[in-house]
C-alpha positions in Angstrom: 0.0 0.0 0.0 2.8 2.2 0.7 4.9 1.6 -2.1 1.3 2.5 -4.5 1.4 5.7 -2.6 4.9 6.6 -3.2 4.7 5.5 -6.9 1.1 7.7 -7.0 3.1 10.7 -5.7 5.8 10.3 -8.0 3.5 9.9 -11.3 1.9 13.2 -9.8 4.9 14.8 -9.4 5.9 13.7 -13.0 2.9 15.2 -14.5 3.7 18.6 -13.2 7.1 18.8 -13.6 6.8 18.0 -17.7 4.8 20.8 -17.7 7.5 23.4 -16.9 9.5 23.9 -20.3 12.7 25.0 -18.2 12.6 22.6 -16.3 12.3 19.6 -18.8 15.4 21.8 -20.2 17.3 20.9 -17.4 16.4 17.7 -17.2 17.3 17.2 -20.3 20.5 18.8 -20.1 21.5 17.0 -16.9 20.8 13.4 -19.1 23.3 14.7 -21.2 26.3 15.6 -18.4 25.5 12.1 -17.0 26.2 10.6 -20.3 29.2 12.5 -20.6 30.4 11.0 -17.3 29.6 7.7 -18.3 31.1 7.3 -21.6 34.4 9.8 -20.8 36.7 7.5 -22.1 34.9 6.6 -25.0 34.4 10.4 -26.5 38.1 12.0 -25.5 40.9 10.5 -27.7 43.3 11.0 -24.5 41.5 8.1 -22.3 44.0 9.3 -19.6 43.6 12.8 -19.7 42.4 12.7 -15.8 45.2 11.1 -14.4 47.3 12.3 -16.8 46.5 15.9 -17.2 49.6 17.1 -15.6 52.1 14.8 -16.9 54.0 16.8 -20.0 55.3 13.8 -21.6 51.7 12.6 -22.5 50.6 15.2 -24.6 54.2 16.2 -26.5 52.7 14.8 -29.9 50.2 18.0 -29.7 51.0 20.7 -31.4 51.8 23.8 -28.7 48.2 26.2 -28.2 46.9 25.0 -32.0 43.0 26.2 -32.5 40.2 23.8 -33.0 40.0 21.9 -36.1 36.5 23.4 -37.4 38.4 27.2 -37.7 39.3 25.7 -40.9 35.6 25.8 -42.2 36.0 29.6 -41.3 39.0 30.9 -43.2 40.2 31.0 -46.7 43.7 30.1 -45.6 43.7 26.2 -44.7 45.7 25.0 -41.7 47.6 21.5 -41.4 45.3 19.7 -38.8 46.8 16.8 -36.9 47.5 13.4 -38.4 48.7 10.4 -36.8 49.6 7.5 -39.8 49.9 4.1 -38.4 49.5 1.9 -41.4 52.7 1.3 -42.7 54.2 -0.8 -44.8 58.3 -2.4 -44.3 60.4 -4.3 -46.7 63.1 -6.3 -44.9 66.7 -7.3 -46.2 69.4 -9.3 -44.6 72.8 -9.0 -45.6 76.0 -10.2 -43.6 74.5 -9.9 -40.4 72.7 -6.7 -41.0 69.4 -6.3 -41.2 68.0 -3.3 -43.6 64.3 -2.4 -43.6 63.2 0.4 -45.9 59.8 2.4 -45.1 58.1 4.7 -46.9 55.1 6.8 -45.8 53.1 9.2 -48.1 51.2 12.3 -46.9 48.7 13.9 -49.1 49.4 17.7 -48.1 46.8 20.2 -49.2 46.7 23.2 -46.9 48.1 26.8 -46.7 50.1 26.6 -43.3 52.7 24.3 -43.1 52.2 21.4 -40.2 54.1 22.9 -36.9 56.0 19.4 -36.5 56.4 16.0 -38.2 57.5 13.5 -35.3 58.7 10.0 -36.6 57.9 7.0 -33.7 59.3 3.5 -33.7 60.0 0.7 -31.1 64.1 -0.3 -31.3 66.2 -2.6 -29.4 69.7 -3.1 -30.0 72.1 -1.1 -32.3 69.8 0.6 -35.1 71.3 3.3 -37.4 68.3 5.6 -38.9 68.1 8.0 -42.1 65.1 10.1 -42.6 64.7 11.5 -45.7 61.9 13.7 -47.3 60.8 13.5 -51.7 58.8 16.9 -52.2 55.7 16.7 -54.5 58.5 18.9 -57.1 60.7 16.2 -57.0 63.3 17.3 -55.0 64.8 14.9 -52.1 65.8 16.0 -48.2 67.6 14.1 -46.4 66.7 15.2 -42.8 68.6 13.5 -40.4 70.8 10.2 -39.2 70.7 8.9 -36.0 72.2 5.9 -34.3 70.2 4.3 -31.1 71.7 1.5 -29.1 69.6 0.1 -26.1 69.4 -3.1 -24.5 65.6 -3.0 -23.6 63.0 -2.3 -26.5 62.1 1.7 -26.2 60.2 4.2 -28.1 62.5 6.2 -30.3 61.0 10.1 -30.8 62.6 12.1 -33.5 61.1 15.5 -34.0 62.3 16.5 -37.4 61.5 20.2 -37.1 65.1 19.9 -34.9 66.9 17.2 -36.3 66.5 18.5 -39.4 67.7 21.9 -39.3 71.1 21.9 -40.5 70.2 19.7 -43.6 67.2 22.1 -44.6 69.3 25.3 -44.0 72.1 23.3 -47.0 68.8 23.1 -48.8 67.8 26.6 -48.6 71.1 28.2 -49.5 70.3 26.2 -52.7 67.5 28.4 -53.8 68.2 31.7 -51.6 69.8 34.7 -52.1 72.7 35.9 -50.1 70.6 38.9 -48.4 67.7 36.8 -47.5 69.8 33.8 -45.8 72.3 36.4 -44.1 68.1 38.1 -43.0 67.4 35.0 -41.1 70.1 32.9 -39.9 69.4 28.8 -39.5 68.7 29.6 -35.6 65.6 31.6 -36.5 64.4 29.7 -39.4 61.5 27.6 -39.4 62.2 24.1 -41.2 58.6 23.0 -41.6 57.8 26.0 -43.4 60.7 25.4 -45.8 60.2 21.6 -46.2 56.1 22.4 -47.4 57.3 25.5 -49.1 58.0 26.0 -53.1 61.9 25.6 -53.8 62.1 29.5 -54.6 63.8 32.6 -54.2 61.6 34.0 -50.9 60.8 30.5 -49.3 62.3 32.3 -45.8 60.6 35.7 -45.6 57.2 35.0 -47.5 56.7 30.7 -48.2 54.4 29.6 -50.8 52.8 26.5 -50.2 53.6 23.4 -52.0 50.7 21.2 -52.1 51.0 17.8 -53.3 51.5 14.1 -52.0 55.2 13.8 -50.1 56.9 10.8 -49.1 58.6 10.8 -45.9 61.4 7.8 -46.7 63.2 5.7 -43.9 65.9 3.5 -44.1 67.0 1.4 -40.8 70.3 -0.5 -40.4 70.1 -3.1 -37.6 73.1 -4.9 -36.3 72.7 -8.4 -35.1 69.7 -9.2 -32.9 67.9 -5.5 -32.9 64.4 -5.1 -34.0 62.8 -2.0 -35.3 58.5 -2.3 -35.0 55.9 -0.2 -34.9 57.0 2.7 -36.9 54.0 5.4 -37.1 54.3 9.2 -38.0 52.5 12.0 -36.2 51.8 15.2 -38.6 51.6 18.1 -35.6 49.2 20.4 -37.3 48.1 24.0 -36.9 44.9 22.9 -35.6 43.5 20.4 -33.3 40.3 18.1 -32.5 37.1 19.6 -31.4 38.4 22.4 -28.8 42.7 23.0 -29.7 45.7 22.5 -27.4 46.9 25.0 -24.5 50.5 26.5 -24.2 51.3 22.7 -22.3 49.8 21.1 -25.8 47.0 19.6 -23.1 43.9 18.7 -25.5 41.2 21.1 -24.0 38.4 18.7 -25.1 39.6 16.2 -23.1 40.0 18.3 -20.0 36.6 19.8 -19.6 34.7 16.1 -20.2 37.3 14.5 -17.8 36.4 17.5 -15.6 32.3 17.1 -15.9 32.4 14.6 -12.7 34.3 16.2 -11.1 32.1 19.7 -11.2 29.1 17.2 -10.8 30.5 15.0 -7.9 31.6 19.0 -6.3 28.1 20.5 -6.7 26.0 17.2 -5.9 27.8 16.5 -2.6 28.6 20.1 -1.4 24.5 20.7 -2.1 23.6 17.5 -0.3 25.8 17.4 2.7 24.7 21.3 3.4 21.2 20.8 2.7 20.6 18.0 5.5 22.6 19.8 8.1 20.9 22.5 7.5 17.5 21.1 7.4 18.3 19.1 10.6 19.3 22.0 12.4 16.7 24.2 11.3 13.9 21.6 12.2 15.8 21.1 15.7 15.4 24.9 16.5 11.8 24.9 15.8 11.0 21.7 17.7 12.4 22.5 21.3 11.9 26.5 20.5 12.8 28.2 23.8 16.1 28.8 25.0 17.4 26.0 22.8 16.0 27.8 20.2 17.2 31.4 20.3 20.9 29.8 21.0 20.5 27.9 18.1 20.0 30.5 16.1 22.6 32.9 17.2 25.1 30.3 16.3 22.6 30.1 12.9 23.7 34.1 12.8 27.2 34.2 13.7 27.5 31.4 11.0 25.8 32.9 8.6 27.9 36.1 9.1 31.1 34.6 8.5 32.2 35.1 4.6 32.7 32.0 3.2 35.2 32.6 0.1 37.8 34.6 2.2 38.2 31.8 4.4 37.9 28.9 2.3 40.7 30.4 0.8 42.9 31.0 3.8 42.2 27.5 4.9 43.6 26.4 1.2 46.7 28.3 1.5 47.2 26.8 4.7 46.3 23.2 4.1 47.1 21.2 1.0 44.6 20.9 -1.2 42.6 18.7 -1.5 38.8 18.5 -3.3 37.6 16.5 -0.2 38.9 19.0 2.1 37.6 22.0 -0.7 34.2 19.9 0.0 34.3 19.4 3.6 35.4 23.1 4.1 32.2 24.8 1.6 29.9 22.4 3.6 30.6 24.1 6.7 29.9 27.2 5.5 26.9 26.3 3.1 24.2 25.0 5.9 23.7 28.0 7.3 21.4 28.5 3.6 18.1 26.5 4.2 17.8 26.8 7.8 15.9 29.9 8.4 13.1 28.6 5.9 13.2 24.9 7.1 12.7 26.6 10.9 9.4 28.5 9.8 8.1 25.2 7.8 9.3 22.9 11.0 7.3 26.0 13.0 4.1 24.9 11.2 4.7 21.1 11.2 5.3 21.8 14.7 1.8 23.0 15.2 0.1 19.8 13.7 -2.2 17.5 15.1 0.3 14.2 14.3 3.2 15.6 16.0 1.2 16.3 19.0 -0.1 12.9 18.9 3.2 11.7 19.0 4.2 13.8 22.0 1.1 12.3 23.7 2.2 8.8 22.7 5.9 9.3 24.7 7.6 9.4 21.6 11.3 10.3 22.1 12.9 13.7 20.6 14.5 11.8 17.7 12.2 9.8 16.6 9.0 13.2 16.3 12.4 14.9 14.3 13.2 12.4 11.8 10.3 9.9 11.5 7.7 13.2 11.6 8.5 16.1 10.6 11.7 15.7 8.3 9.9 13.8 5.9 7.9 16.9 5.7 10.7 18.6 3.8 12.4 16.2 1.8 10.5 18.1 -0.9 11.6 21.4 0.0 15.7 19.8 0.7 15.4 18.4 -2.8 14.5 21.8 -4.5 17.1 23.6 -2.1 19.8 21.2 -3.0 19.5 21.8 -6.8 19.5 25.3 -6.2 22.9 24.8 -4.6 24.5 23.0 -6.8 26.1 25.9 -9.2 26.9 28.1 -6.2 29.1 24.8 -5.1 30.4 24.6 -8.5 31.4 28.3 -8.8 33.0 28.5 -5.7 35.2 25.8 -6.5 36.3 27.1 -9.7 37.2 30.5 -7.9 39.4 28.6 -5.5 41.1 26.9 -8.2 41.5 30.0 -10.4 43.4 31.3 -7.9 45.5 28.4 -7.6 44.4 26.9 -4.3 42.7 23.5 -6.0 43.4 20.2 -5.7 46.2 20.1 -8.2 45.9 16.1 -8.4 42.5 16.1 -10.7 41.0 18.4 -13.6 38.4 20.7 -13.0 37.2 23.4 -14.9 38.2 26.3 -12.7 41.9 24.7 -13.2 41.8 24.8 -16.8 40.8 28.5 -16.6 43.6 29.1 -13.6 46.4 27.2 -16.5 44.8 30.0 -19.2 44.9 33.2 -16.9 48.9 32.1 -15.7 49.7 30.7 -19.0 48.2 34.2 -20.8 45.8 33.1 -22.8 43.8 36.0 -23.1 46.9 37.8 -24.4 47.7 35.1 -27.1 44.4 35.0 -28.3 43.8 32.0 -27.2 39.8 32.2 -26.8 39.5 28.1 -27.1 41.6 27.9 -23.8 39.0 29.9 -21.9 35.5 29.9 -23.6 34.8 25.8 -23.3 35.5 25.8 -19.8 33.7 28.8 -18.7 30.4 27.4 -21.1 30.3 24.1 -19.2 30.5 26.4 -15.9 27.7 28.1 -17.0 25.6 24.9 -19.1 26.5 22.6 -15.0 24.7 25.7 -13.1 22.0 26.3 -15.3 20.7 22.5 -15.4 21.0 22.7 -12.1 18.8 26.3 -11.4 16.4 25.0 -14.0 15.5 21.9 -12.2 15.5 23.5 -8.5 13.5 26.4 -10.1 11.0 23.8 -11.3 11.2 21.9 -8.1 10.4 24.8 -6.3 7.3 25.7 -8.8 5.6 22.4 -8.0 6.4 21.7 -4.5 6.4 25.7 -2.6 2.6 25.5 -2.8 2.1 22.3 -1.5 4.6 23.4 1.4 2.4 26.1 2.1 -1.0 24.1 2.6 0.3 21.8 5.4 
């Protein structure tokens, strides 16, 4: 009989709440955040950007603060956008104890700005002599670099041609340069991707034309005795990148905000919960034993309520390390002090009802009229209050972490904002390093007001006719 009622009042509630556009909205837009939490690793191409976010070496394949890919359906001039090519074919030779393999990758290049890297991987043991060389759509060859390797253990060999390649590109140049514009810009200033993609010209320093056209990047490795050479792939580090670009730290900014959704929901949800029931225990406390408990209560309820929250929360995060669960514990302290004066003049009228009278009469203990009686009076009420807390929970952690008192450990979106103000992003012109962040700010509070604004639509009235 019980569980009828419950599932009446719920259908009930149901029927009202569809009928409030916003808040369908944010029900709607909360489905969606959940789903991002759920499937994070499935829709970042960095699975370990949240234990990872920090840790340089992960993201050095990125180009360095590149722009989202879709500027490209903006502009006229076409950048390189990133390209990782992992199908690749060897041919393997043996002759007197050496081994030759001979690879040869192609790369279609059709854009305006030349890619800001081209980074050649492989897995060696042993002693393995490399030559990377470079045929240009005009038919002209590069070679770009040697390099010997000689390590016991199998390890991943990086070679960044835009460095290794320098000197070789500079003989190049001086091939098709005049005096005056090579003595303009020295090899130490020169950028060798830009030659490498550019038409063998007089100008190919100062002003580059593009040379579009399918290249081949060729590798030829000599392995002595028992080495092995697998696994060779080639990452093109373009001028733009997936669906939100790369900071100064070449961190994917996608990947930061969706690993930092739970977090923000995990912040707000808890924070709002935790504060709510305090606060809704103490505020039904001071209205049942009124009195002297009452007014003592609430003078601690007012010195409480008086004490600004931000200012110490971030004392208390200088002083402590941080941590979110301290960040947590610390805004719940402060927060309960919200509900209470509302939940003490509901309690007052619950109070005043013919049940909880009965249940004095009965001998029922002190505890047991509180949470068996009246309580469950409010849980309507403490559920519309809690998703009315949520964003303020949410933007006071993000202030805390833009000024560098977070948890440093995780990714949350005031962090990535904290990264862009330190790492002047603003002053770069790097919008894409502060607009995500701040929108999913903006998109977690709003789902969150919607709902408890909806909440409170339905449910306020039928608070008042108790």
């Amino acid at each position: 009989m019980k569980l009828n009622n419950i599932k009446r009042s719920m259908l009930s509630f149901w029927n009202e709440f569809r009928q409030t556009r916003f808040g369908i909205f944010g029900l709607i837009t909360f489905c969606l955040f959940v789903v991002i939490i759920l499937f994070e690793t499935a829709i970042i191409p960095f699975p370990e950007a949240s234990t990872r976010w920090r840790d340089i070496s992960y993201w050095e394949d990125n180009p360095k603060g590149a722009a989202p890919v879709w500027v490209n359906w903006f502009t006229s001039t076409k950048h390189t956008p990133q390209k990782v090519i992992t199908d690749v074919e060897l041919k393997r030779e043996e002759d007197s104890g050496f081994e030759f393999i001979d690879v040869v990758i192609p790369y279609d290049y059709q854009y305006d700005i030349a890619p800001n890297d081209i980074i050649f991987h492989a897995m060696t043991r042993g002693e393995v002599t490399l030559m990377i060389s470079l045929l240009r759509p005009d038919g002209d060859e590069i070679l770009l670099t040697e390099k010997s390797v000689n390590s016991t253990t199998l390890r991943d060999l990086r070679i960044p041609i835009s460095t290794n390649s320098l000197d070789n590109v500079y003989n190049y140049v001086k091939q098709h340069e005049s005096f005056e514009n090579i003595k303009a810009k020295p090899k130490n200033v020169m950028n060798s991707m830009q030659v490498l993609f550019a038409k063998a010209e007089e100008g190919m320093l100062q002003n580059p034309a593009s040379l579009q056209g399918e290249y081949q990047l060729k590798i030829t490795a000599v392995i002595l005795g028992e080495g092995e050479f697998l696994e060779p792939n080639l990452v093109i580090s373009g001028n733009v990148f997936g669906l939100l670009g790369t900071d100064s730290f070449k961190r994917d900014i996608w990947s930061g905000v969706i690993a930092g959704t739970k977090w923000a929901m995990l912040i707000g949800l808890m924070t709002s919960s935790l504060a709510v029931i305090i606060g809704v225990i103490f505020g039904v406390s001071s209205a049942y034993f009124g009195g002297l408990v009452d007014m003592l209560m609430m003078r601690f309820y007012e010195i409480a309520a008086s004490i600004p929250m931000l200012p110490v929360l971030i004392v208390l995060s200088a002083i402590f390390k941080p941590s979110i669960w301290t960040i947590i514990l610390i805004m719940c302290v402060f927060s309960w002090v919200g509900p209470v004066r509302t939940v003490r003049s509901i309690g007052l009228q619950i109070k005043a009802e013919t049940y909880v009278e009965a249940a004095r009469a009965l001998n029922a203990s002190h505890s047991r009229i509180i949470f068996r009686h009246m309580i469950p009076q409010l849980i309507p009420y403490a559920f519309a209050s809690m998703a009315l807390s949520v964003p303020g929970a949410i933007v006071t952690e993000s202030t805390i972490s833009l000024l560098g008192l977070g948890d440093p450990t995780i990714v949350t979106w005031g962090q990535i904002l904290r990264d862009a103000v330190s790492g002047g992003a603003v002053l770069q012109g790097l919008w894409w390093w502060v607009v995500p962040p701040g929108l999913f700010i903006a998109g977690m509070g709003m789902t969150f007001a919607f709902i408890g604004f909806a909440m409170d639509t339905i449910l306020n009235p039928k608070l008042k006719t108790r």
